[in-house]
C-alpha positions in Angstrom: 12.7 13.8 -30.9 11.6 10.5 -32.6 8.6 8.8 -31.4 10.5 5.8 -30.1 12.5 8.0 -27.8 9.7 9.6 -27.0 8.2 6.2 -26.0 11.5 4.7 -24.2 11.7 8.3 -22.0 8.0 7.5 -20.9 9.0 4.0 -20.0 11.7 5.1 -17.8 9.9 8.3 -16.4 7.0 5.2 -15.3 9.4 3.2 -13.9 11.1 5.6 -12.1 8.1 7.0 -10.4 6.6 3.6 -9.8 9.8 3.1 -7.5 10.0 6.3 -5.8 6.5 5.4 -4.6 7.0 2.3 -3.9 9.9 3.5 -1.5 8.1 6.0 -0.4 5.2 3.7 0.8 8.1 1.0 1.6 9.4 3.5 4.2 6.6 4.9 5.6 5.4 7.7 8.0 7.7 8.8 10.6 7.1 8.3 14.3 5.2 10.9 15.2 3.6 12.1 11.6 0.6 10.9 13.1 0.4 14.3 14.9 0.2 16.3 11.7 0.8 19.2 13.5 4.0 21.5 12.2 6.9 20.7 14.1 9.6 23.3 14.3 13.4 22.6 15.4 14.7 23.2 18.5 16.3 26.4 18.0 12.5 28.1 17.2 10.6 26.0 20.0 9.7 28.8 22.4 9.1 26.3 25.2 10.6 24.4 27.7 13.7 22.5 26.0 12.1 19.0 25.9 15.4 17.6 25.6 18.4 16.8 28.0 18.0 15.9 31.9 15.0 16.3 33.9 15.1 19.7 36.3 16.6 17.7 38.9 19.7 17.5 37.1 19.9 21.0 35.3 23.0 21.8 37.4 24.7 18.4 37.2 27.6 18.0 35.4 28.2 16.7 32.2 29.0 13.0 33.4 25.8 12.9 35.9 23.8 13.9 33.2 25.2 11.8 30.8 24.6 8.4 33.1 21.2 9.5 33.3 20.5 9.6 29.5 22.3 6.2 28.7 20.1 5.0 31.1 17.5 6.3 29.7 18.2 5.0 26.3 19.1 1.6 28.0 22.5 1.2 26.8 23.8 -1.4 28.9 21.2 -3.8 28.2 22.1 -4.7 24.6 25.9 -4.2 25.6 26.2 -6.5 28.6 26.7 -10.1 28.3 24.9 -12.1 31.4 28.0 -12.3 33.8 30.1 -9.8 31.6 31.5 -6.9 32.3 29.0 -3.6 32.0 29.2 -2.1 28.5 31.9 -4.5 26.7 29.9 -5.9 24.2 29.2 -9.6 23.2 25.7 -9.6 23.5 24.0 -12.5 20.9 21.1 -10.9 19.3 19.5 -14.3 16.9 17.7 -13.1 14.0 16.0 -15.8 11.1 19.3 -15.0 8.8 22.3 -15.0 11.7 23.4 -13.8 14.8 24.5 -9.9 15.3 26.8 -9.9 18.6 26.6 -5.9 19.9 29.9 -4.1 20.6 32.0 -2.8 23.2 31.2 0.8 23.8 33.8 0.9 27.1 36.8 3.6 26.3 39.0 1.0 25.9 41.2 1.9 23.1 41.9 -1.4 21.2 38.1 -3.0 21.4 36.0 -0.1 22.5 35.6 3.3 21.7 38.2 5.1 23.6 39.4 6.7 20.1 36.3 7.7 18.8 36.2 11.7 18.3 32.9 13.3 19.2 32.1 13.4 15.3 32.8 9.8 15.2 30.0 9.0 18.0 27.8 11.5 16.7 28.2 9.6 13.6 27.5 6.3 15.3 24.6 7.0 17.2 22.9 9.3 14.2 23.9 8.1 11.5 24.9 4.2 12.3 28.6 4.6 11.2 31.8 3.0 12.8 34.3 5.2 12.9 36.7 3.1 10.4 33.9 4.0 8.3 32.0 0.6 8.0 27.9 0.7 8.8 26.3 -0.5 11.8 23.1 -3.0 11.4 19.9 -1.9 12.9 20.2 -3.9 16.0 21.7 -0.6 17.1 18.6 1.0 17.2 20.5 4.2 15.1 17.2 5.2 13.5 15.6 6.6 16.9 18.7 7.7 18.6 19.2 9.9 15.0 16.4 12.0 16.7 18.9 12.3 20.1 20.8 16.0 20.2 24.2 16.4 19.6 24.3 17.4 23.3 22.7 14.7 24.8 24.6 12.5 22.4 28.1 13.9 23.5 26.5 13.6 27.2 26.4 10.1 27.0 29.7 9.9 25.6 31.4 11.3 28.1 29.7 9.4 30.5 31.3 5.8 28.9 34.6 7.7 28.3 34.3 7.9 32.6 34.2 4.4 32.9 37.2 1.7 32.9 38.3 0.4 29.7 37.3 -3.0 29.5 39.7 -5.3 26.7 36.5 -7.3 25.2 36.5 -8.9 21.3 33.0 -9.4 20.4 32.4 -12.9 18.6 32.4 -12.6 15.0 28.6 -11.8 13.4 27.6 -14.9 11.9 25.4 -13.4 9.0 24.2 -15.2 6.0 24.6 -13.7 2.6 23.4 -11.1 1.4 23.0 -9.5 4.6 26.9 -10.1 6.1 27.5 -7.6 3.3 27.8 -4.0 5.5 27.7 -1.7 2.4 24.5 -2.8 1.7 23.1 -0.6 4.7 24.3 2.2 3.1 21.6 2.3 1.1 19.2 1.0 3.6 19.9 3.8 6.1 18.9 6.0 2.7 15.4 4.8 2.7 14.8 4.4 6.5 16.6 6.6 8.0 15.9 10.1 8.4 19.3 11.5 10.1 17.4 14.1 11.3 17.2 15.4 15.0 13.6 15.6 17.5 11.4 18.2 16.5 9.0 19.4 19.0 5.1 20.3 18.2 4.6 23.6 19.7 0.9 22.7 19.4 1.4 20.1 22.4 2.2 20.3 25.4 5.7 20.6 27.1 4.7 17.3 29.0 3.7 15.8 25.8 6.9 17.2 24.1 9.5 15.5 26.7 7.6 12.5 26.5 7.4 11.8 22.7 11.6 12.9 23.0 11.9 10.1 25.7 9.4 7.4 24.3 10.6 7.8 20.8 14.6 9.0 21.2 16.2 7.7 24.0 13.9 5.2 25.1 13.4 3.7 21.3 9.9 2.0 22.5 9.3 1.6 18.5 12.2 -1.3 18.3 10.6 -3.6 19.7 6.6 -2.3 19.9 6.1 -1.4 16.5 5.9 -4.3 13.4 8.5 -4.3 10.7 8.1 -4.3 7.3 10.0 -6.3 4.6 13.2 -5.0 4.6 13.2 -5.1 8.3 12.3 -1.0 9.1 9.8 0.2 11.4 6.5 0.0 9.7 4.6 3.1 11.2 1.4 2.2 9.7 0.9 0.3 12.6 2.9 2.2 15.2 3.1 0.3 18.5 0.8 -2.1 17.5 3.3 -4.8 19.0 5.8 -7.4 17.3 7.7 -10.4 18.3 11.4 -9.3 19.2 14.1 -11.8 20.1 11.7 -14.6 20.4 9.6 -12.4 23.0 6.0 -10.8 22.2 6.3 -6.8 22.9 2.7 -5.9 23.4 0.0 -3.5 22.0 0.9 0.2 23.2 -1.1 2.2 21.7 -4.4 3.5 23.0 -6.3 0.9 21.7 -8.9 0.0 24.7 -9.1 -3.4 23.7 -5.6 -4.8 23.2 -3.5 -1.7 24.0 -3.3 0.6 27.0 -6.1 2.7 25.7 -8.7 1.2 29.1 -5.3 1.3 31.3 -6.2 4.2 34.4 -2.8 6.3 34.2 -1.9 4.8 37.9 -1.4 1.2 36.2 0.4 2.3 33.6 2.8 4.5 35.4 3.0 1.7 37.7 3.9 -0.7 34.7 6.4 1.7 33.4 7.9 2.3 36.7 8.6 -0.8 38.4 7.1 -3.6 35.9 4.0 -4.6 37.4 0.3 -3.1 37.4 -2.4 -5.0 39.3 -5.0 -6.8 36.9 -2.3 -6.0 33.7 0.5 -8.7 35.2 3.9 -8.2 35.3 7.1 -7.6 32.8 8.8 -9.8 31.8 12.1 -10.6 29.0 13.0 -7.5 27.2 10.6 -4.9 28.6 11.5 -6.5 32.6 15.0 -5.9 31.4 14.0 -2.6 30.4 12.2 -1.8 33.4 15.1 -2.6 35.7 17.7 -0.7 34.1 16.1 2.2 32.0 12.5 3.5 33.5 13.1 2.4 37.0 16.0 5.4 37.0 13.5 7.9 35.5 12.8 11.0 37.3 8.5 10.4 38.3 8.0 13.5 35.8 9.5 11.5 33.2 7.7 8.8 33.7 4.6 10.8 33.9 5.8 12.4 30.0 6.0 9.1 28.1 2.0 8.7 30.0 1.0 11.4 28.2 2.9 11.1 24.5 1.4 7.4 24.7 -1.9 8.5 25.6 -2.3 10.1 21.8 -1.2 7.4 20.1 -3.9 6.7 17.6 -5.6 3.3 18.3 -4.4 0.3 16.4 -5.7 -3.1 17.1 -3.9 -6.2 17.1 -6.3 -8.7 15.5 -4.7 -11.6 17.1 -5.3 -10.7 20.8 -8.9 -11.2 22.8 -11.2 -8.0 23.1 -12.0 -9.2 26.6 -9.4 -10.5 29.4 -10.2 -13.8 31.2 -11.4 -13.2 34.8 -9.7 -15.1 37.6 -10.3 -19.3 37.2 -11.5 -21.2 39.8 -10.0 -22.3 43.2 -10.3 -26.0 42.6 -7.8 -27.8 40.4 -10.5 -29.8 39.8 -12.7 -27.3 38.2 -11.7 -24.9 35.4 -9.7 -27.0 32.1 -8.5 -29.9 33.2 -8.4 -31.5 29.6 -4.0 -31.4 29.2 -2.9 -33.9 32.2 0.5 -33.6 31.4 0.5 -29.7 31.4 -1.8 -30.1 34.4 0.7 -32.0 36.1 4.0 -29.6 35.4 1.8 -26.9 36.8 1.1 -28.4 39.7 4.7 -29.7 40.2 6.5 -26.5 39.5 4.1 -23.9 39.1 0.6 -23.3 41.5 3.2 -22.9 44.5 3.7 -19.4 43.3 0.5 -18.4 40.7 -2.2 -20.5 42.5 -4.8 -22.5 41.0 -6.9 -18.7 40.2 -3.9 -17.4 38.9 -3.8 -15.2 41.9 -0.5 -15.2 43.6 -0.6 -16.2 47.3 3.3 -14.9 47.9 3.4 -11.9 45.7 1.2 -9.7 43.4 4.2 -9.7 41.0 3.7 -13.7 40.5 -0.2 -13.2 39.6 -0.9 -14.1 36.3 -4.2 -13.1 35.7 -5.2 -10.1 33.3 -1.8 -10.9 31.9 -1.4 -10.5 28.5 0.8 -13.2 28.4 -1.9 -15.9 29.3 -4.5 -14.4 27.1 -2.1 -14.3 23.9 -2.8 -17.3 21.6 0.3 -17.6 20.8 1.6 -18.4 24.4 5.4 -17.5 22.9 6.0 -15.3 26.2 4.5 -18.2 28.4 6.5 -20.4 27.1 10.1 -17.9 27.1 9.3 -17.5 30.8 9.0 -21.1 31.3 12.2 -21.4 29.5 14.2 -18.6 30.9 12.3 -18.0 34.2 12.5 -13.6 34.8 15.4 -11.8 36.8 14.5 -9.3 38.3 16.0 -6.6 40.2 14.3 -3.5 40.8 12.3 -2.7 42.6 14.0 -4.4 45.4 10.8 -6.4 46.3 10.4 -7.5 42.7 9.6 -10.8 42.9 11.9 -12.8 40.1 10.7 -16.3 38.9 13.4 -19.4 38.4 14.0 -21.1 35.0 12.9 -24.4 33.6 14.2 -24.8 30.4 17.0 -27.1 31.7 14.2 -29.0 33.6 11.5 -29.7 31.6 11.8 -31.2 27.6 10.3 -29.2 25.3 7.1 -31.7 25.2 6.5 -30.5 28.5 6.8 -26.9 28.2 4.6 -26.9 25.1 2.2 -29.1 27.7 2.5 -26.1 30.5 1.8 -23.4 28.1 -0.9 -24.5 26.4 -2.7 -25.6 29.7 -1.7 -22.1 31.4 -3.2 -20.6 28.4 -6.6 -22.4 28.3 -7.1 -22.1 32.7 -5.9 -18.3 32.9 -6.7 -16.9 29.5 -9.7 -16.2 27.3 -8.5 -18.7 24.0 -6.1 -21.6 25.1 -3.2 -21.8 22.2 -1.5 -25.1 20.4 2.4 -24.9 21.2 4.0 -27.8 19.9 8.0 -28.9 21.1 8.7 -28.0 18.1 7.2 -24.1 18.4 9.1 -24.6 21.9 12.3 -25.2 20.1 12.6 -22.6 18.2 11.9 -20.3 20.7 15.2 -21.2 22.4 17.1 -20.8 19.5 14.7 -17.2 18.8 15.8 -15.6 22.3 19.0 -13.4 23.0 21.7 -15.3 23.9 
């Protein structure tokens, strides 16, 4: 072999490692590599399946079991327009480069799924393919469910295929190149996604087992608490440690003490998990009330009491932006306290101290106090201001306490104004909205 061969082979050998590391680093840990304990596969887990239904449900049929799972992995949410019908698609999801409108998934065989074989739902939910062959874009949060069974998978299935077949077109995606270009994420579900099913640790628990199935499977938590990287995968190097997702801030869940739910007592955070509200921690809101109300307010207590334990052992990861310490209640007087932003001052008092009070204590409801929120102590005030905007709906529990919305009411000035003095009286570091951070926050949210 000639020394320039010798030399070109070297070259390419080089640059062919270089990119298999840089993939490699690119892509990441998994979800739960942070363990490092040897998982096994189902079939030689010797403990209680971790997948499936809770006990309660062992004996229920197929379709029972199946509504509780699509609940569980909070179907409906992403595929129910606000006034639509349940499950026929249509949903806006606005990302910097387009809009991605989510499907109809009712059996409806011209627009849903009512021909889809159980290979070609399989195939969707694991692998994030249509069943005319065409990819599906991570909206569909395929890269968790790929860790779903094939039972639980068919489960849900069957449960949709009970339901009436809605006729429902989805708006077209309005995409910018290159990503309108589907094939592409053939090669992106390569690198990111792992196609392969939940693993248990038979070092852990079986508590910890059903909740790391539930908070990383069917639940997907990650989506939308975990940072992504630059070709818009989960970046697991900071698992948890929060994002901003559809213009709303999902918050620190890792055990952090400081600005996760490390200093939580397990009471609060079951509370928070159950109904969307923990005394002293405030109350969901956006995405996670959504959640709340239609995913972990159905789960079984045990359930709830799993994902407690899985998060617990979450290694700690700080998010850098947020205050070590919470702001204690302000005063009683509007006159004492920041009184610096009049105009903020003055929407609050017109619109807002009815409900929160000038401490930030409710007077009507504990789900309307607002302090040791981590929406008034963020910086960046973007939840502040999204609730401001789009008020919160809530319906379970039934007492839930849901707040009205002023983004038709007030200009943008205004709720820049609102924020930023909410911020400064109830948190610990007041932030610097401008109408023009308000206004892309409208366009940022899920239509």
């Amino acid at each position: 072999m000639s020394a320039a061969r010798r030399i070109w082979l070297s070259v390419v050998a080089i640059v062919v490692i270089a990119l298999g590391l840089g993939i490699l680093f690119v892509r990441g840990p998994g979800p739960m590599t942070f363990t490092r304990d040897a998982k096994v596969t189902l079939a030689d887990y010797h403990g209680p399946d971790p997948t499936g239904v809770p006990a309660s449900l062992a004996k229920a049929d197929i379709i029972e079991r199946g509504a509780y799972l699509a609940r569980a992995a909070d179907c409906m949410v992403c595929h129910t327009t606000e006034g639509g019908k349940p499950y026929a698609g249509g949903l806006g999801f606005r990302l910097p480069f387009g809009t991605l409108y989510s499907t109809n998934i009712t059996p409806d065989k011209e627009t849903g799924i009512g021909n889809y074989s159980d290979q070609d739902f399989i195939n969707a939910v694991h692998r994030g393919v249509r069943r005319d062959g065409a990819r599906l874009y991570p909206a569909m949060p395929f890269t968790s469910y790929t860790y779903i069974t094939d039972a639980d998978a068919l489960a849900i299935k069957a449960y949709l295929f009970s339901l009436p077949p809605v006729r429902a077109v989805a708006p077209e995606n309005t995409l910018q190149f290159p990503f309108n270009q589907r094939w592409a994420m053939s090669i992106w579900s390569a690198v990111f996604n792992p196609d392969t099913r939940f693993e248990p640790d038979p070092e852990k628990s079986p508590e910890w087992n059903r909740g790391a199935y539930l908070a990383e499977a069917l639940a997907h938590c990650g989506e939308c608490h975990t940072p992504r990287n630059l070709a818009f995968a989960l970046d697991n190097h900071k698992k948890f440690q929060g994002a901003v997702t559809a213009g709303w801030r999902a918050f620190n869940i890792s055990s952090d003490k400081a600005t996760g739910v490390g200093a939580w007592r397990d009471e609060d955070l079951v509370a928070y998990l159950r109904i969307g509200h923990a005394d002293g921690h405030g109350t969901a809101s956006g995405p996670m009330a959504e959640a709340v109300d239609h995913s972990f307010y159905q789960f079984a207590p045990e359930d709830i009491r799993a994902v407690l334990a899985y998060l617990r052992t979450v290694p700690p990861i700080a998010s850098p932006d947020l205050p070590a310490t919470l702001a204690p209640p302000a005063p009683p007087s509007h006159k004492q306290g920041v009184t610096a932003d009049a105009r903020g001052k003055m929407v609050f008092e017109g619109a807002c101290v009815s409900c929160h009070g000038w401490t930030g204590e409710s007077p009507i409801s504990p789900f309307a106090t607002i302090t040791g929120a981590w929406a008034v102590n963020d910086p960046s005030a973007i939840n502040v201001a999204q609730v401001v905007i789009h008020g919160t709906r809530r319906h379970n529990p039934p007492d839930a306490i849901s707040m009205p919305a002023f983004g038709n009411a007030y200009s943008d000035d205004e709720i820049a104004a609102v924020a930023n003095y909410v911020t400064a009286r109830f948190g610990a570091k007041p932030s610097q909205l401008t109408a023009k951070d308000v206004a892309e926050l409208r366009q940022q949210a899920s239509e």
